[in-house]
N, C-alpha and C positions, 0 to 999 in steps of 0.2 A: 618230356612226354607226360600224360597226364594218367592219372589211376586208371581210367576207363583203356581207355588206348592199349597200357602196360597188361591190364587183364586178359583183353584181348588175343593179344599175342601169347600172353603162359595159356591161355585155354584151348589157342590153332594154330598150336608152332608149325602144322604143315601149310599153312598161308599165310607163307612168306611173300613177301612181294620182290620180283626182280626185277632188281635193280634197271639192269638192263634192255628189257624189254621196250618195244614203241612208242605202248602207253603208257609206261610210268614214266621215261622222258617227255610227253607231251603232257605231261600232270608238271612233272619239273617243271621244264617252261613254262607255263599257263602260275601256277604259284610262285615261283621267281617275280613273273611282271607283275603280278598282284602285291608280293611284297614290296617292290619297291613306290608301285601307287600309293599303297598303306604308308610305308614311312615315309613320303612324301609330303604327306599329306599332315602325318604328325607333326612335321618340322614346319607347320603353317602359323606366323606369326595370329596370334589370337583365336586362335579356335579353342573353342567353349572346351571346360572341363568333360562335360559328358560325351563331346565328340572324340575327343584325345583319350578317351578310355573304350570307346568303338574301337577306333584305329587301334589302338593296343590289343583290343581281343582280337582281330583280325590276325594280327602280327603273330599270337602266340598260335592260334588255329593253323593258321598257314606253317609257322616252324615243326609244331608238331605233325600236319600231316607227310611234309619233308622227313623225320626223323622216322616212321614208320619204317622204312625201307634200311632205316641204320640195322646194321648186320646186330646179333644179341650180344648183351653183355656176358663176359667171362665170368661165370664163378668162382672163388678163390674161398678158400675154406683155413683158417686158420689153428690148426689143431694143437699148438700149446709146447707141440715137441722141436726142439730145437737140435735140428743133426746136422752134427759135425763131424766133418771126415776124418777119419784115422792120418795122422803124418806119417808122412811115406820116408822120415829120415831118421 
């Protein structure tokens, strides 16, 4: 996902997108056929440099607007202390 995107979401963590919903399945679908057009298209013998770096921004646009909906990352905080339980023998 990209810095804009990521900001995005730390700035209106209460618009989340569900998952579940109509219309983010009928986004799924509609960007699924698009990605597979896009990488179709990439795997076309001879097409020009500039068009294969289209097709590529497509590809990445379309992943990341998919990954919007990915649930947030875990924080994990590593504090240095290392605890060990007492033996119980």
């Amino acid at each position: 996902m990209n810095e804009t995107a990521e900001k995005i979401i730390e700035e209106a963590p209460w618009q989340r997108i569900e998952r579940h919903s109509g219309t983010w399945t009928t986004i799924v679908e509609w960007a699924n056929g698009e990605l597979t057009k896009h990488r179709a298209r990439l795997e076309t013998p001879g097409l020009p440099v500039i068009e294969t770096e289209v097709e590529r921004a497509h590809i990445q646009v379309l992943t990341d607007l998919l990954k919007l909906a990915d649930p947030p990352k875990a924080v994990t905080v590593d504090t240095g202390y290392n605890f060990q339980p007492p033996s119980m023998g």
